[in-house]
MDAnalysis code that builds the backbone (N, CA, C; Angstrom):
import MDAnalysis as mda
import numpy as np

u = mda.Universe.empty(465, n_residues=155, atom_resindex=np.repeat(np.arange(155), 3), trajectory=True)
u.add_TopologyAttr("name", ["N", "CA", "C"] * 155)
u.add_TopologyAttr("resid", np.arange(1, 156))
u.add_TopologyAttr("resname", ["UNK", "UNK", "UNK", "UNK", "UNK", "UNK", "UNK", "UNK", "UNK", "UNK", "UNK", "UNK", "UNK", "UNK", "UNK", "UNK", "UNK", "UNK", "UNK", "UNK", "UNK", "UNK", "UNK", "UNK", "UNK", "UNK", "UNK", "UNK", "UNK", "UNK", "UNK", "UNK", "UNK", "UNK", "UNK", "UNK", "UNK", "UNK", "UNK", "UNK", "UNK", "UNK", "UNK", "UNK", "UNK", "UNK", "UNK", "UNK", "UNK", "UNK", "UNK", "UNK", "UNK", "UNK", "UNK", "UNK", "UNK", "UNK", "UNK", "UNK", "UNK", "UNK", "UNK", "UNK", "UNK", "UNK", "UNK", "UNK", "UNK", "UNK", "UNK", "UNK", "UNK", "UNK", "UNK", "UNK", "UNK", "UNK", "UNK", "UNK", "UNK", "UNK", "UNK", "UNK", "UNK", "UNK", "UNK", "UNK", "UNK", "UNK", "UNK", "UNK", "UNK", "UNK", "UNK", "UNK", "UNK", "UNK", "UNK", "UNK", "UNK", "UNK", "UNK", "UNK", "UNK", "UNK", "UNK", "UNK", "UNK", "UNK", "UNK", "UNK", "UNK", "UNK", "UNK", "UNK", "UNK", "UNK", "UNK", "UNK", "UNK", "UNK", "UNK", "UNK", "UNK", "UNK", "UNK", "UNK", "UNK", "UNK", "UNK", "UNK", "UNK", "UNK", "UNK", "UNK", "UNK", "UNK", "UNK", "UNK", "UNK", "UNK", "UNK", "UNK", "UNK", "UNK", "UNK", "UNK", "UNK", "UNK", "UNK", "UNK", "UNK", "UNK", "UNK"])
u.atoms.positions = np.array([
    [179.828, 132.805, 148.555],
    [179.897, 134.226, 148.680],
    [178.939, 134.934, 147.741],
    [179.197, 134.379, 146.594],
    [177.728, 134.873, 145.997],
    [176.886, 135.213, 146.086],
    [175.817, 133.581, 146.717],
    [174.618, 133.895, 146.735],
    [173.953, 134.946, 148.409],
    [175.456, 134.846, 149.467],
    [174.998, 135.736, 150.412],
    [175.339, 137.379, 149.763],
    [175.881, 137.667, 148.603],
    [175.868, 138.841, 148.064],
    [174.249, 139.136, 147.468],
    [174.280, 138.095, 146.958],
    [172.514, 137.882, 145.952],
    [171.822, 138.045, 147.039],
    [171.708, 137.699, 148.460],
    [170.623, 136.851, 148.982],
    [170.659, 138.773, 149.865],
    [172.023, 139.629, 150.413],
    [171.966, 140.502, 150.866],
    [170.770, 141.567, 149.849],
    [171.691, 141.531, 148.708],
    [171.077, 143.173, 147.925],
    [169.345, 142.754, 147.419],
    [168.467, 141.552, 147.608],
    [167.185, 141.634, 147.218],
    [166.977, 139.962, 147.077],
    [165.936, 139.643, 145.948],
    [165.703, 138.243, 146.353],
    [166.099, 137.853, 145.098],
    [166.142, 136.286, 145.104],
    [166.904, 135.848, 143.904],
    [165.653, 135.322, 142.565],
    [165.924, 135.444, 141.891],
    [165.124, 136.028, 140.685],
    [165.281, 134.544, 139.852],
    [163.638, 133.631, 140.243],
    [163.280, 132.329, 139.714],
    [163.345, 131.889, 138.368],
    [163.340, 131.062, 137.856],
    [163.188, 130.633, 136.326],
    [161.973, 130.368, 136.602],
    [161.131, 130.908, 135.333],
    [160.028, 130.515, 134.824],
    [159.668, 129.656, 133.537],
    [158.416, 129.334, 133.323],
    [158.322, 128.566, 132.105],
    [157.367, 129.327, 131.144],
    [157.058, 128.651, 129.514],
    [156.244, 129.618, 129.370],
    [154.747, 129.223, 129.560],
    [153.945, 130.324, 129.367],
    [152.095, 130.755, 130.016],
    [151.848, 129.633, 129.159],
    [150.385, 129.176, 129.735],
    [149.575, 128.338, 128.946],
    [149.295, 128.778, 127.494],
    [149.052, 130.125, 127.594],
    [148.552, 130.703, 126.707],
    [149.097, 130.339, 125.207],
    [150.694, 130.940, 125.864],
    [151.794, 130.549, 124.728],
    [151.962, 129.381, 124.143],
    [151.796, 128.393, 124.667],
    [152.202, 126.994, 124.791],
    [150.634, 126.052, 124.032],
    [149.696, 126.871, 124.321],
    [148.435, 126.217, 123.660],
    [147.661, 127.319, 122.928],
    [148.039, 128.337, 122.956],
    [146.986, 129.526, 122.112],
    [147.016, 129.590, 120.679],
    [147.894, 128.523, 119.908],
    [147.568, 128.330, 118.996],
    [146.571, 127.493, 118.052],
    [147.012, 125.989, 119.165],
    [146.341, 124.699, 118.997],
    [144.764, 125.050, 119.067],
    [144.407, 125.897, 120.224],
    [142.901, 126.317, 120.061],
    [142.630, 127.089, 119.488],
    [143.042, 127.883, 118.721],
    [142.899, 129.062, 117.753],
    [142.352, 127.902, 116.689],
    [143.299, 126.835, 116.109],
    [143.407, 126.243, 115.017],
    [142.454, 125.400, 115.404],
    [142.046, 124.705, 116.255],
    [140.609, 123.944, 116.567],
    [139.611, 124.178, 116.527],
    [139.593, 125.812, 116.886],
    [138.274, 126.831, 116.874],
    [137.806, 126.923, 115.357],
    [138.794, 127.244, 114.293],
    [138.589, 127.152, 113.023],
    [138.095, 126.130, 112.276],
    [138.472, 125.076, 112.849],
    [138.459, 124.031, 112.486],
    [136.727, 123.538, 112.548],
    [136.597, 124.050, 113.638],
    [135.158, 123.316, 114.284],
    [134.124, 124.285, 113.532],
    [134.234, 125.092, 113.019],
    [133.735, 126.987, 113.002],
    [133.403, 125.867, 111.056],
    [134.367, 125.574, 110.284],
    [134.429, 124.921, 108.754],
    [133.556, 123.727, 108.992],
    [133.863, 122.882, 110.211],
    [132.836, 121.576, 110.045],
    [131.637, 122.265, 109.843],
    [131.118, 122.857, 111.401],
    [129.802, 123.523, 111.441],
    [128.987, 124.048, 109.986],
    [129.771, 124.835, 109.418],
    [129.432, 125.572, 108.322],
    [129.032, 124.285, 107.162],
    [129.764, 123.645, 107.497],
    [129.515, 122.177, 106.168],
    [128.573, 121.140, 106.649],
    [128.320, 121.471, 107.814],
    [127.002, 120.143, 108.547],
    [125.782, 120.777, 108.248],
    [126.086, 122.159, 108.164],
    [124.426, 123.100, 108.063],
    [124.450, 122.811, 106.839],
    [125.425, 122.875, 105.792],
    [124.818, 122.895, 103.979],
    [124.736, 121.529, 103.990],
    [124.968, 120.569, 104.934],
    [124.705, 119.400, 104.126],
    [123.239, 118.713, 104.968],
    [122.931, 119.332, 106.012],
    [121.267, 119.027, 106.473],
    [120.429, 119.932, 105.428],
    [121.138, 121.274, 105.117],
    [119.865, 121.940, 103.876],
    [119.891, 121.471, 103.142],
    [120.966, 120.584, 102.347],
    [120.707, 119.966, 100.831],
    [119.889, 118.270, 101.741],
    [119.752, 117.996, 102.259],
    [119.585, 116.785, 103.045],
    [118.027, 117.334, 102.914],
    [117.473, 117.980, 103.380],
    [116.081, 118.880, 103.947],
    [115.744, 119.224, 102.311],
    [116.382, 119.447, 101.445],
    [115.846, 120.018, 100.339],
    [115.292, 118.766, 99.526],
    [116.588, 117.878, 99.565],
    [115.843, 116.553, 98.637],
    [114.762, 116.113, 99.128],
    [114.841, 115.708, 100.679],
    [113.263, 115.055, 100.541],
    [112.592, 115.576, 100.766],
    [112.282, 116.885, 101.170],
    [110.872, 117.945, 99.967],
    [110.588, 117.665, 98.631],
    [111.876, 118.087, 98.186],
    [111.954, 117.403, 96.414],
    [111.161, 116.059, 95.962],
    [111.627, 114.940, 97.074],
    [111.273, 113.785, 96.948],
    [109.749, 113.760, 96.931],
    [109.574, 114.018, 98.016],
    [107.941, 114.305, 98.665],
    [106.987, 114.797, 97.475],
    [107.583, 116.032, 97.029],
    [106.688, 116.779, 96.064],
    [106.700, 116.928, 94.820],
    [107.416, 115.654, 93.895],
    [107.200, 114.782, 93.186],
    [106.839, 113.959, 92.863],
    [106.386, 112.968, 94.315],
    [106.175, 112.000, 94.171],
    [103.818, 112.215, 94.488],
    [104.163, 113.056, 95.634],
    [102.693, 113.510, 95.299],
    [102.356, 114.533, 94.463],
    [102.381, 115.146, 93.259],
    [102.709, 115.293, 91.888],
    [102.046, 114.504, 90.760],
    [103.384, 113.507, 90.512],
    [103.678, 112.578, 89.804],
    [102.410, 111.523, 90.049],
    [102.078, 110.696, 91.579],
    [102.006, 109.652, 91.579],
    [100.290, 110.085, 92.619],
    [100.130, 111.149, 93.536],
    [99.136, 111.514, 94.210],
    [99.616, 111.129, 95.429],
    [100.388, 110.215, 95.757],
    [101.283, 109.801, 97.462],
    [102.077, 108.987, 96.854],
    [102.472, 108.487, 97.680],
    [101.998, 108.371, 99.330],
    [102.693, 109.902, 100.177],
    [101.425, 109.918, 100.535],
    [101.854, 111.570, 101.884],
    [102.841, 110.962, 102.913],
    [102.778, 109.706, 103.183],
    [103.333, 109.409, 104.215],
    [104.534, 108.434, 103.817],
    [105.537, 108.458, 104.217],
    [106.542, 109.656, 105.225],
    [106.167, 110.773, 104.581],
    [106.401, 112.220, 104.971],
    [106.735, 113.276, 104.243],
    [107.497, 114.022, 105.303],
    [108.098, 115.263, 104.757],
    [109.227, 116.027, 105.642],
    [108.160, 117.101, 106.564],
    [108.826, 117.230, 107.329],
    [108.861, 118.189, 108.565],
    [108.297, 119.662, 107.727],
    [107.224, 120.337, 108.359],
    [107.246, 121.949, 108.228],
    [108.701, 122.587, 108.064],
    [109.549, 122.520, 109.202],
    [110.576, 122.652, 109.416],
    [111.787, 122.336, 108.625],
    [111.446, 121.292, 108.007],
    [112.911, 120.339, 107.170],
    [111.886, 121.352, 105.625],
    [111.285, 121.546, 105.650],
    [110.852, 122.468, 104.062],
    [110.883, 123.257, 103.917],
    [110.959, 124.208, 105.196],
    [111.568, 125.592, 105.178],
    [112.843, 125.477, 105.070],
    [113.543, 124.948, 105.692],
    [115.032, 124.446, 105.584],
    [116.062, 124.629, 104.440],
    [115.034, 123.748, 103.687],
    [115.294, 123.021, 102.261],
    [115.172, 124.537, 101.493],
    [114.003, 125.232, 101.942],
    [113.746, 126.376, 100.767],
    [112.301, 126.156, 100.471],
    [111.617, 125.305, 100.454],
    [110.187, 124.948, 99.884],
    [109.117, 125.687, 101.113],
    [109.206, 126.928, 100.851],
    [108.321, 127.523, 101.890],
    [106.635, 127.664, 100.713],
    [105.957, 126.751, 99.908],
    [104.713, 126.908, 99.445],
    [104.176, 125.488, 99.575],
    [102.853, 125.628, 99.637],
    [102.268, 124.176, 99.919],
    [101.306, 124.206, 98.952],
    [101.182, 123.820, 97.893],
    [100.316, 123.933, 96.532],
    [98.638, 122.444, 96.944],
    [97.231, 123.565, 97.341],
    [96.329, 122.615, 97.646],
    [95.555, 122.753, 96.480],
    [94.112, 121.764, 96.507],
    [93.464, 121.978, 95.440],
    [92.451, 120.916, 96.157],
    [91.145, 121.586, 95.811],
    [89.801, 121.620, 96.519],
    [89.311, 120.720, 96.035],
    [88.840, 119.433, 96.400],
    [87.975, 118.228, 95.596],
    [86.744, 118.705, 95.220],
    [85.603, 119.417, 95.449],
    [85.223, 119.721, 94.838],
    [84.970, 121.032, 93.831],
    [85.352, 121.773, 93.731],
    [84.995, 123.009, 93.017],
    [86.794, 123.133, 92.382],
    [87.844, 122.360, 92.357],
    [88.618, 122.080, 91.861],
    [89.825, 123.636, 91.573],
    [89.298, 124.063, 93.240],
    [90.277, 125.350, 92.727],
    [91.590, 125.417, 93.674],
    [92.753, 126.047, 93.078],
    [93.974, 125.839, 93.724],
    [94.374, 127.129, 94.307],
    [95.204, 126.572, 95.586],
    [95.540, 127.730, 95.919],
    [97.319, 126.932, 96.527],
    [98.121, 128.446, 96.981],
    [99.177, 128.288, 97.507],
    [99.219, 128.819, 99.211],
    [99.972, 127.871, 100.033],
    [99.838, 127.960, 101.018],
    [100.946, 128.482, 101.649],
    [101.486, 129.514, 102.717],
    [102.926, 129.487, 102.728],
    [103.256, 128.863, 103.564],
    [104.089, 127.988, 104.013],
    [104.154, 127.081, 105.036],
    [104.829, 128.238, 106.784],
    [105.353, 129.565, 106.618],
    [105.647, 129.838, 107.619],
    [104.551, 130.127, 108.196],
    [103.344, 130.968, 107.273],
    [102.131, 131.383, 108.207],
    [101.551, 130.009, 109.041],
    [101.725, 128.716, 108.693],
    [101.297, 127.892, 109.323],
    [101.300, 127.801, 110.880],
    [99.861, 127.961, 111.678],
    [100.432, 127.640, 113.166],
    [100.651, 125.838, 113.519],
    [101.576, 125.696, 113.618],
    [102.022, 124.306, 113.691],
    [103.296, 124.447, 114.368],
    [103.278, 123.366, 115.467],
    [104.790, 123.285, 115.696],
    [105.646, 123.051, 114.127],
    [107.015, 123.467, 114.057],
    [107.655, 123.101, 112.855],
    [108.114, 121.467, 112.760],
    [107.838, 120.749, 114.005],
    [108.612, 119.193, 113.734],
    [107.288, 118.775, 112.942],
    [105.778, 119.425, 112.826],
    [104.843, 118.381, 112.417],
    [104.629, 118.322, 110.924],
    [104.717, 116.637, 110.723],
    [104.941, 116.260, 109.209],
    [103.697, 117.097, 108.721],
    [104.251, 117.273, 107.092],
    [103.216, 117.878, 106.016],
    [102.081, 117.260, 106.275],
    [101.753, 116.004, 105.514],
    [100.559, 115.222, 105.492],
    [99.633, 115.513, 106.626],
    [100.395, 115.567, 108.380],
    [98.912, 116.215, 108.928],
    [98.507, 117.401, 108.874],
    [98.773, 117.888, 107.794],
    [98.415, 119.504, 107.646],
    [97.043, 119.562, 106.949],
    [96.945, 117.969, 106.368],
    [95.426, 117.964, 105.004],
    [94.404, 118.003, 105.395],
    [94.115, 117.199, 107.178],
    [93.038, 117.282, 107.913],
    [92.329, 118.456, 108.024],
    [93.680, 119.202, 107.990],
    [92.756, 121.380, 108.798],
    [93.101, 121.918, 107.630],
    [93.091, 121.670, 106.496],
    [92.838, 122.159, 105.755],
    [91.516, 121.884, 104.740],
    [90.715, 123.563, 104.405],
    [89.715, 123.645, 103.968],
    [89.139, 124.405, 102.893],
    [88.138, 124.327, 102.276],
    [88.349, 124.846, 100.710],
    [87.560, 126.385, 101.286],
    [87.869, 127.516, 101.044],
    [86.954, 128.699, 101.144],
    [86.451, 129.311, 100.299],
    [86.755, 129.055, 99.212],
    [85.655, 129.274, 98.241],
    [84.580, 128.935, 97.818],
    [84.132, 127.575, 97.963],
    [82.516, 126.716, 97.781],
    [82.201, 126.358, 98.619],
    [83.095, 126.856, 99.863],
    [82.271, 126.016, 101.472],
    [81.208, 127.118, 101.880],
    [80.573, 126.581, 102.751],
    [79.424, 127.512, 103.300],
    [79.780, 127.406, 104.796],
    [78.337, 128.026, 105.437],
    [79.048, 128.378, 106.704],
    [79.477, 127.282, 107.504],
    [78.352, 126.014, 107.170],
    [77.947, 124.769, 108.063],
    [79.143, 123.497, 107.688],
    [79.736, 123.806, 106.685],
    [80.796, 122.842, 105.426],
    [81.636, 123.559, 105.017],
    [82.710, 123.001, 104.692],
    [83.456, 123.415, 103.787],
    [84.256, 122.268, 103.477],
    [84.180, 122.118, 102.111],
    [85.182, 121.039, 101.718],
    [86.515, 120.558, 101.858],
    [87.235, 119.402, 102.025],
    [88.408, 118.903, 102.220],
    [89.005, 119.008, 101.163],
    [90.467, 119.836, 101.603],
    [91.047, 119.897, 99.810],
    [91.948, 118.565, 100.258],
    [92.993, 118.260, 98.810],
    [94.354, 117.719, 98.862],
    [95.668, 118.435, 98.439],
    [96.602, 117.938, 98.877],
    [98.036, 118.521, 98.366],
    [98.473, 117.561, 97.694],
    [99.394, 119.129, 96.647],
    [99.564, 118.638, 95.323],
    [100.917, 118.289, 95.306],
    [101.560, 119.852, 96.214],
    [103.129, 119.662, 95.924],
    [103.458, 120.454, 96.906],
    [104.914, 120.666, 96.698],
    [105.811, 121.447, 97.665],
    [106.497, 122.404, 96.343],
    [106.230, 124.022, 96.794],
    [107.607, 124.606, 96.133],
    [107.854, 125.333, 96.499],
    [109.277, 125.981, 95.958],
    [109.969, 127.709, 96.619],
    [109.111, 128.639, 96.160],
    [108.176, 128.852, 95.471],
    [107.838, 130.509, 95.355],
    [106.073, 129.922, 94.876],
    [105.468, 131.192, 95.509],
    [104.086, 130.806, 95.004],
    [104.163, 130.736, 93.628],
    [103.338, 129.265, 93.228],
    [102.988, 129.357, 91.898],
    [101.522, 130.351, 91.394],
    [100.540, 129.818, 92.246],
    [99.329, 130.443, 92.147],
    [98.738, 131.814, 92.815],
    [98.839, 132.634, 91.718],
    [98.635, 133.803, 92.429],
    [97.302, 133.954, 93.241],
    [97.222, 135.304, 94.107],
    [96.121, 134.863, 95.356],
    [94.608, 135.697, 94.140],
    [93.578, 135.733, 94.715],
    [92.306, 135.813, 93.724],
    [92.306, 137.398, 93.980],
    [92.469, 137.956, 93.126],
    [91.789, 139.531, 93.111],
    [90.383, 139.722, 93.019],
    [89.794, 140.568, 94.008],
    [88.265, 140.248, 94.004],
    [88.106, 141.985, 93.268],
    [87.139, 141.603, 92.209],
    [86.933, 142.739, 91.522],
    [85.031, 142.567, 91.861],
    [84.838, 144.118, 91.859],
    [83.826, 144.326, 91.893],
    [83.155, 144.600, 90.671],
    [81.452, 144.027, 90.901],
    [81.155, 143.772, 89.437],
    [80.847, 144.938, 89.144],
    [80.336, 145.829, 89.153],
    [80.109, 147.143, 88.035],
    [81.541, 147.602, 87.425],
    [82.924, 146.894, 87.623],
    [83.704, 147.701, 87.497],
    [84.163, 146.852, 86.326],
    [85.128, 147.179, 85.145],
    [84.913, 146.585, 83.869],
    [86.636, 145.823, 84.536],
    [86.603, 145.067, 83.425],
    [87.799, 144.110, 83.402],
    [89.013, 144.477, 82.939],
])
C-alpha cells in the first residue's frame, strides 16, 4: 500500500552515492602539491648540477689551460648563472669579456666550439684577425669594455 501511495503522489526518490569529486578531490589536490614541490626541487637541483660543471670547466681551464673538452652547454652556463666568457688574444694579449646570451648559437652548443669564431678585434686587420683562447667562465663581467677616448682630450 505504500509504495502504490508513493508510486500515486510522484516518483520515488533514488539513493545516491557520493560525486567523484568528493570522493577524490582531495587525493588530487594533495598530488598536485606534491608534484608542484618535486618540480621546484628538480629545477634547483639541475641549476646547482649546471652550476658545478661551469665551475668545474672554468677552473680547470684557469688553473690548468684545458682540457676544453667536455665542457658545459651555452645553456647549462646560463643555467648555472655563469653568463661571461673571459677570452684573451694570443697575440697582442688583450682580454676581453664575452656575454654568453648575446651569443648566436643554439644554447645545446658546447663552450669549446665557441673558440673557432672567435676573434681578436683589436690587432686584427681587415684580411686577419687573430685567434684568441678562453680563459674562464664567470657570473659578472670581470673586464670592463675599452672606453675609446679621443686624443686631444686629456685623461
Amino acid at each position: 500500500m505504500a509504495l502504490q501511495a508513493a508510486a500515486k503522489g510522484g516518483c520515488i526518490v533514488a539513493m545516491s552515492t557520493k560525486s567523484r569529486q568528493t570522493i577524490y578531490g582531495g587525493r588530487i589536490i594533495g598530488a598536485r602539491i606534491r608534484a608542484q614541490g618535486a618540480h621546484e626541487e628538480a629545477t634547483k637541483a639541475i641549476q646547482a648540477a649546471d652550476r658545478a660543471a661551469a665551475e668545474l670547466w672554468s677552473i680547470q681551464m684557469e688553473g690548468y689551460g684545458g682540457p676544453a673538452q667536455p665542457s658545459p652547454t651555452v645553456g647549462q652556463c646560463l643555467n648555472g648563472g655563469y653568463g661571461w666568457l673571459e677570452v684573451e688574444c694570443h697575440r697582442c694579449k688583450t682580454r676581453a669579456s664575452i656575454p654568453l646570451d648575446a651569443i648566436r648559437r643554439p644554447r645545446n652548443t658546447p663552450i669549446w666550439k665557441l673558440e673557432a669564431a672567435l676573434k681578436c678585434r683589436s690587432c686584427g686587420t681587415r684580411r686577419y684577425k687573430p685567434p684568441v683562447h678562453m680563459i674562464k667562465l664567470t657570473q659578472e663581467r670581470e673586464i670592463m669594455p675599452y672606453v675609446w677616448v679621443h686624443p686631444d682630450e686629456e685623461r
